[in-house]
Phi, psi and omega in degrees: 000122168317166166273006163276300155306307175305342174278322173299323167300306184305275185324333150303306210282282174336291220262348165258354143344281183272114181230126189290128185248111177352147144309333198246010181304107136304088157287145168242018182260159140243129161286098198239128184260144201228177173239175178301005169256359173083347167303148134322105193253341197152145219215140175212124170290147182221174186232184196266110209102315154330133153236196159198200214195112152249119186243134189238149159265119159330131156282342181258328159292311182077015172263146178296130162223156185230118171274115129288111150267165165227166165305102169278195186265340177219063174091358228249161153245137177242163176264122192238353195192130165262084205273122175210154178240035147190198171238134154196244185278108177123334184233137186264142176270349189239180202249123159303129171310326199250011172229163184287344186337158175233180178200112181206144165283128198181133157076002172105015190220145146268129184259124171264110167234191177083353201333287150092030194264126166277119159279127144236038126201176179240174187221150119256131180269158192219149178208203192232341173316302175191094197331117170249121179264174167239139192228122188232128178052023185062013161243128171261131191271100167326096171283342173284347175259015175274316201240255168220167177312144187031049158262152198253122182234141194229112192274137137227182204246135140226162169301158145333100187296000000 
């Protein structure tokens, strides 16, 4: 990957990310990512509010698009923000009528915001085709070198044992 992606992904991962979280903050959440035996690949402490960015390179664009989520209260990952730079298969054209969704062009991306669609965990196939990260606490994370190449990564919310 050039250093033109990797400068963006940093600078996304800062400015969307980042929220200050108390000194006396305690989570008793975990973000826990599993593979397709249900093992455990990686546990991120999360608070409530907490967002992260699972972010991919187009395999045909070759551009970063990003989903920002957040840790809802009960347990749910929401979908909260569509970053993407351009439209086509996979990006909606029209604004849903019964929802709250926004819409603005900005920074070289169409942004879908208000999104608010509740998980109560997500699946990604993950590949070297098109790299998928999880950018978390401002750090991103390789998700294919966490598992292999075309691995089924399955995100959910859980307690602390």
């Amino acid at each position: 990957m050039n250093n033109k992606y990797i400068i963006i992904l940093v600078i996304i991962s800062i400015l969307i990310t980042a929220k200050p979280i108390s000194a006396n903050s305690e989570s008793d959440l975990i973000l826990s990512l599993t593979d397709e035996k249900g093992e455990i690949i990686l546990e991120k402490e999360v608070d409530i509010g907490k967002e992260f960015i699972v972010t991919f390179i187009h395999s045909s664009e070759l551009e970063p698009w990003h989903n920002i989520f957040e840790i809802g209260k009960n347990k749910e990952i929401i979908l909260k923000k569509i970053m993407v730079p351009s439209t086509g298969p996979g990006v909606p054209s029209v604004l849903p009528e019964d929802e709250n969704w926004s819409f603005k062009i900005a920074g070289g991306y169409f942004i879908y915001s208000n999104v608010n669609k509740k998980y109560k965990d997500l699946d990604f196939i993950v590949s070297d085709i098109s790299p998928h990260y999880l950018i978390i606490n401002g750090v991103g994370i390789n998700l294919v070198e966490l598992t292999k190449d075309w691995a089924h990564i399955n995100f959910k919310i859980r307690r602390k044992k």
